[in-house]
C-alpha positions as a Markdown table, in Angstrom:
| # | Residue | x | y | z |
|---|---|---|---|---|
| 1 | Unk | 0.0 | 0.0 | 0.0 |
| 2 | Unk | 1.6 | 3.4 | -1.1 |
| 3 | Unk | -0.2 | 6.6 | 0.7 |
| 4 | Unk | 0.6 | 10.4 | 0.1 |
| 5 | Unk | 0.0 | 12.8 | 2.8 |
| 6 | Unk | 0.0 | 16.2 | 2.2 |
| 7 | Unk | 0.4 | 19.4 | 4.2 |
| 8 | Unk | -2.7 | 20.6 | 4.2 |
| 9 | Unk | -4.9 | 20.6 | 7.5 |
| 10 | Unk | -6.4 | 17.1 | 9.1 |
| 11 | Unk | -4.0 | 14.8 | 7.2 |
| 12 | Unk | -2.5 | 12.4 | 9.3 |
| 13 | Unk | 1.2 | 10.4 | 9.5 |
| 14 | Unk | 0.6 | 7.5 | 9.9 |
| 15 | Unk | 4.1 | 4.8 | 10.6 |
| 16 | Unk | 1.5 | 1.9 | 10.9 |
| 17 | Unk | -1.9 | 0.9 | 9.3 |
| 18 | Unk | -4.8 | -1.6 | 9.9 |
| 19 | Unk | -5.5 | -3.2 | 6.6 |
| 20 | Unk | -8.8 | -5.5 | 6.9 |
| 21 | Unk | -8.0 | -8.5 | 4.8 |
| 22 | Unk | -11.3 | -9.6 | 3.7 |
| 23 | Unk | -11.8 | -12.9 | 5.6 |
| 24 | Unk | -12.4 | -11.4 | 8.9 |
| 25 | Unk | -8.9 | -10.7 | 9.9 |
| 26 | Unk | -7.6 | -7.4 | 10.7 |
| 27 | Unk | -3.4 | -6.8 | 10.2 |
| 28 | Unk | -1.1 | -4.3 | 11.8 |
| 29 | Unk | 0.9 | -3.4 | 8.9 |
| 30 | Unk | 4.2 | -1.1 | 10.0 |
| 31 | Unk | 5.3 | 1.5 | 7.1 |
| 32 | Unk | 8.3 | 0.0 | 5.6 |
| 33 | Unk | 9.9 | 3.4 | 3.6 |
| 34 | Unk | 9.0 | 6.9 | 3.2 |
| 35 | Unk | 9.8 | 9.8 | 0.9 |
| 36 | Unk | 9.2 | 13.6 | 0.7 |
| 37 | Unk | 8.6 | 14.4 | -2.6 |
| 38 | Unk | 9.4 | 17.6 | -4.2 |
| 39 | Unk | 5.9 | 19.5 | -3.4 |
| 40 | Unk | 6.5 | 18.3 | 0.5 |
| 41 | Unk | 4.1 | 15.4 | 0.7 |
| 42 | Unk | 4.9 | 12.3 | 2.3 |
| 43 | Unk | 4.8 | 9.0 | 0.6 |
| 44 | Unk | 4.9 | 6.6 | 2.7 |
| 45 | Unk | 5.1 | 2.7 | 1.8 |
| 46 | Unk | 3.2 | -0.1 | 3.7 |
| 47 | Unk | 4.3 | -4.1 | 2.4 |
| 48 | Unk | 2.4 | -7.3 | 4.0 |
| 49 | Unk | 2.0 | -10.5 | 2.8 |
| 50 | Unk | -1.3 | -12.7 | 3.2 |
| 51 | Unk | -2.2 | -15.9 | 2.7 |
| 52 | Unk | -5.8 | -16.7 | 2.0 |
| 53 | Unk | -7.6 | -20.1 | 3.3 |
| 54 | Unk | -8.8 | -20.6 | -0.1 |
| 55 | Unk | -10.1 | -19.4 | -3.4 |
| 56 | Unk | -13.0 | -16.6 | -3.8 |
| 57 | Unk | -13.4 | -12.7 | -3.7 |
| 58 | Unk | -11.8 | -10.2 | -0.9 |
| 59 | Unk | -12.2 | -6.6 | -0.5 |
| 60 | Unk | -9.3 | -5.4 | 1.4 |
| 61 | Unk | -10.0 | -1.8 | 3.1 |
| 62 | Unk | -7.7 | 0.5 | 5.1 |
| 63 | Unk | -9.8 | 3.6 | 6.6 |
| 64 | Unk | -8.7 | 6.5 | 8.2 |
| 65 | Unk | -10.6 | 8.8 | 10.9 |
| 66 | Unk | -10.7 | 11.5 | 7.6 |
| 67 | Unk | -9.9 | 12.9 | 4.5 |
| 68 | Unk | -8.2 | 16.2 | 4.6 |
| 69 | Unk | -9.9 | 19.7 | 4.8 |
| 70 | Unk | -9.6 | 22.3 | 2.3 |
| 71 | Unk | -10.7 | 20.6 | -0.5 |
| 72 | Unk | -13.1 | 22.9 | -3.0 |
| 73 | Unk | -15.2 | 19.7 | -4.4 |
| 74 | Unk | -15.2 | 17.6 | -1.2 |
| 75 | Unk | -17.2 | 20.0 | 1.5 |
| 76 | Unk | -17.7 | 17.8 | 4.7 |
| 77 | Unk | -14.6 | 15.8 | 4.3 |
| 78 | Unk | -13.0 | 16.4 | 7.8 |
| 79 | Unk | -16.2 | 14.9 | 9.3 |
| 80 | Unk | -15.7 | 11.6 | 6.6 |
| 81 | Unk | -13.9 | 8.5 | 7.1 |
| 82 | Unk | -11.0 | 7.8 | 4.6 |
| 83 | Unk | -11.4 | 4.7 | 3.2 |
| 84 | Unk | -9.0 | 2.6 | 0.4 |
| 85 | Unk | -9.9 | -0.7 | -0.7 |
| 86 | Unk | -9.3 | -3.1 | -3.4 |
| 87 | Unk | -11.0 | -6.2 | -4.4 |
| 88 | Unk | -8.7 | -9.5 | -4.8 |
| 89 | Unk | -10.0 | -12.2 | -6.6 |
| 90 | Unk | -8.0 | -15.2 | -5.6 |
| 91 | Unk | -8.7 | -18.4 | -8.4 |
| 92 | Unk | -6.2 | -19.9 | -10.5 |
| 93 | Unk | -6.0 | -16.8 | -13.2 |
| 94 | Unk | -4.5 | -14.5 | -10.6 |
| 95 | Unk | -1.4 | -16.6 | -10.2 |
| 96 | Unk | 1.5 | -14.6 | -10.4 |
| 97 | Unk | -0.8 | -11.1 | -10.2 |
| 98 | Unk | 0.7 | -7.7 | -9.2 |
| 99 | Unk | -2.5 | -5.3 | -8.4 |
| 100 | Unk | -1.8 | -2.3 | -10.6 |
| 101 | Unk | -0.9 | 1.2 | -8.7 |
| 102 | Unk | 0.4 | 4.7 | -10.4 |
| 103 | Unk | 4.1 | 4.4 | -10.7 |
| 104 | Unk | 4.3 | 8.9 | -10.4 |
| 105 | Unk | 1.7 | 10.8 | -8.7 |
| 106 | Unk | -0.8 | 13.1 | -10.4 |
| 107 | Unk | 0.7 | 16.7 | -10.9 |
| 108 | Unk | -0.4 | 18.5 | -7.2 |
| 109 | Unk | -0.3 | 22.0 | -8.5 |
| 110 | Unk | -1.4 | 23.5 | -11.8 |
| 111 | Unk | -2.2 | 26.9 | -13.4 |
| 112 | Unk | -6.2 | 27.5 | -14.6 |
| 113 | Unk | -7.5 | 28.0 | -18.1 |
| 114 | Unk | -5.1 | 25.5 | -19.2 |
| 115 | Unk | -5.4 | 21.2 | -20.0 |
| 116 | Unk | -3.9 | 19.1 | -17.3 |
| 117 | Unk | -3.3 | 15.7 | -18.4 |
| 118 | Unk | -1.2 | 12.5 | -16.7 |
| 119 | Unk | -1.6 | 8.8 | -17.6 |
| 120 | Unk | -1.7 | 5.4 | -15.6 |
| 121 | Unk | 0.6 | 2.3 | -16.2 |
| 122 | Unk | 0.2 | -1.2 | -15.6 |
| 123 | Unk | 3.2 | -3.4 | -13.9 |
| 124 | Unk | 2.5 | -6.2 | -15.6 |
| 125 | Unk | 0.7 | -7.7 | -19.1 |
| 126 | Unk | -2.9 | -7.6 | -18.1 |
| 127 | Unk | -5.6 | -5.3 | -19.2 |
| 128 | Unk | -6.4 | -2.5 | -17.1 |
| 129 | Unk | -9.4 | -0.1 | -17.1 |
| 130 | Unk | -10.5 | 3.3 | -15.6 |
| 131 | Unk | -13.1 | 5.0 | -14.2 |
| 132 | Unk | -13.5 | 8.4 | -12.2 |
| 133 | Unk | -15.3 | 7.6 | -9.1 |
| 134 | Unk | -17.8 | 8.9 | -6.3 |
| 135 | Unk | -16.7 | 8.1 | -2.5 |
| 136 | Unk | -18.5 | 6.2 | -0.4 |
| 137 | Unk | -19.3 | 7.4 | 3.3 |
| 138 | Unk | -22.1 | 8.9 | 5.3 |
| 139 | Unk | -21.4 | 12.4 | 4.0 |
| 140 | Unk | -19.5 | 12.0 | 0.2 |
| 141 | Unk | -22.9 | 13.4 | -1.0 |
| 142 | Unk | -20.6 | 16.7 | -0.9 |
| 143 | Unk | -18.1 | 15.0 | -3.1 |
| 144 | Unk | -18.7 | 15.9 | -6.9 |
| 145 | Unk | -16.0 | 15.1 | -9.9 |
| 146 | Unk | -15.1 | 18.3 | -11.0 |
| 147 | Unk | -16.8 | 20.0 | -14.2 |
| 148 | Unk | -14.8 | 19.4 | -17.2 |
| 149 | Unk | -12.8 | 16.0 | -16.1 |
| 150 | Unk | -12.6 | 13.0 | -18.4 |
| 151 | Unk | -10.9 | 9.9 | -17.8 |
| 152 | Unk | -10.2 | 8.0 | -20.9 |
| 153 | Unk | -11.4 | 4.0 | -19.9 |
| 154 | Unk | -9.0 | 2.3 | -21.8 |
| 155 | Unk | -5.9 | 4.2 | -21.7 |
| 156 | Unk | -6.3 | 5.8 | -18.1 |
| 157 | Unk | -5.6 | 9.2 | -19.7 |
| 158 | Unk | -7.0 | 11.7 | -17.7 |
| 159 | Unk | -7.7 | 15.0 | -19.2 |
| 160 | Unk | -9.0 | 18.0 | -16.6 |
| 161 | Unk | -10.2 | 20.6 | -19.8 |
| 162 | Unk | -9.2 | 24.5 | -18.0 |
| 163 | Unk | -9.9 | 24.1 | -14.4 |
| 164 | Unk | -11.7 | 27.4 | -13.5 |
| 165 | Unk | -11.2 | 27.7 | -10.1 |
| 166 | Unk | -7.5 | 27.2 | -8.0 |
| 167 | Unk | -7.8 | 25.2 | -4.9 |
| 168 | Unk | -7.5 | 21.7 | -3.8 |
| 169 | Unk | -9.6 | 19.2 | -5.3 |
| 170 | Unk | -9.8 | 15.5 | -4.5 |
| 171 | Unk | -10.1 | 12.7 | -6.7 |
| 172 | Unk | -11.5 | 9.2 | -7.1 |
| 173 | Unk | -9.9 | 6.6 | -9.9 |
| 174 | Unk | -11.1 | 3.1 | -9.9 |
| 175 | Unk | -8.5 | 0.5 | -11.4 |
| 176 | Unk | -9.8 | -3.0 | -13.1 |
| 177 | Unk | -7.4 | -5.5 | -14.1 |
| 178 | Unk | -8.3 | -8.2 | -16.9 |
| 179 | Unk | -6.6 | -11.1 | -18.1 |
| 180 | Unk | -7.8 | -13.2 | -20.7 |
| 181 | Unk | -11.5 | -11.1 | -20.2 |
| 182 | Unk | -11.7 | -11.9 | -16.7 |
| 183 | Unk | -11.7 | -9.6 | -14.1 |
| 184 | Unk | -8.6 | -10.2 | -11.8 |
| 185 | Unk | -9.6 | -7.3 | -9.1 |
| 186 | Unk | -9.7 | -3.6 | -9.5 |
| 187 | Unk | -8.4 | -0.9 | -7.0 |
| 188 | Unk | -9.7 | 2.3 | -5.6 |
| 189 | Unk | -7.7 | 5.3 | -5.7 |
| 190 | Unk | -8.1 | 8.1 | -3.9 |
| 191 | Unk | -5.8 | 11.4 | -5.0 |
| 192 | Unk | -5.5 | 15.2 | -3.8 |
């Protein structure tokens, strides 16, 4: 699990995390590296290994006590729980899988009137596919994608045509990953 925190109010550092597995077992996973990046957010890295009692479908979740505050599409989200999950389908066509995850971070700052675009990238050889996403949570009725955002469902391109108004918004990108036509898992993302 990779997170970013950033410096912006309610964010949290978190050195370990509580990852629900998905057959009723909850881990204490320890951050195993971190990294400032160049705009000052922390990335911090979170490895665990798992091994399921047999075959079928898992949503593992990691949730927070928040999002952070500040954001201009996202109104109540220092009263809403952060939640990640991804759903693992373990059968015989996931041997060998590596979930997909963004190998750079979306850009954090850019100028209006102009076209922001930045692409995802699969690890591996299987099919991926995109989607822009609503959160989930008692209050992400104040979440709205923002007006003028595309994300291409094949490529992952995502194309944000002259934001009109600076501030922080947050983002939601759900990940599928295909092999052969059949769905492996997919990944929520959440970005800010």
């Amino acid at each position: 699990i990779v997170t970013r925190d950033t410096k912006y109010p309610g964010n949290s550092d978190l050195s370990i995390i509580s990852l629900n597995t998905g057959d009723n077992f909850v881990v204490d996973v320890p951050r195993t590296d971190s990294l400032i990046l160049c705009d000052g957010t922390l990335q911090s890295v979170y490895i665990f290994t798992h091994n399921y009692p047999s075959m079928g479908t898992y949503i593992l979740s990691f949730t927070d006590t928040n999002y952070a505050g500040g954001f201009i599409n996202f109104q109540n989200s220092l009263i809403s729980p952060f939640r990640l999950e991804s759903i693992f389908l373990n059968n015989t066509f996931t041997y060998g899988n590596q979930s997909p995850y963004f190998f750079a971070h979306p850009p954090v700052c850019t100028k209006t009137d102009t076209i922001l675009k930045f692409n995802l990238t699969p690890i591996d050889t299987d099919s991926l596919s995109f989607g822009l996403i609503d959160l989930d949570g008692p209050d992400s009725n104040q979440y709205f994608i923002p007006v003028g955002m595309t994300i291409n469902n094949v490529s992952g391109e995502i194309i944000w045509n002259t934001p009109q108004q600076p501030g922080v918004f947050l983002l939601g990108i759900s990940t599928s990953e295909w092999r052969n036509q059949i769905l492996l898992g997919s990944v929520n993302q959440i970005f800010q």
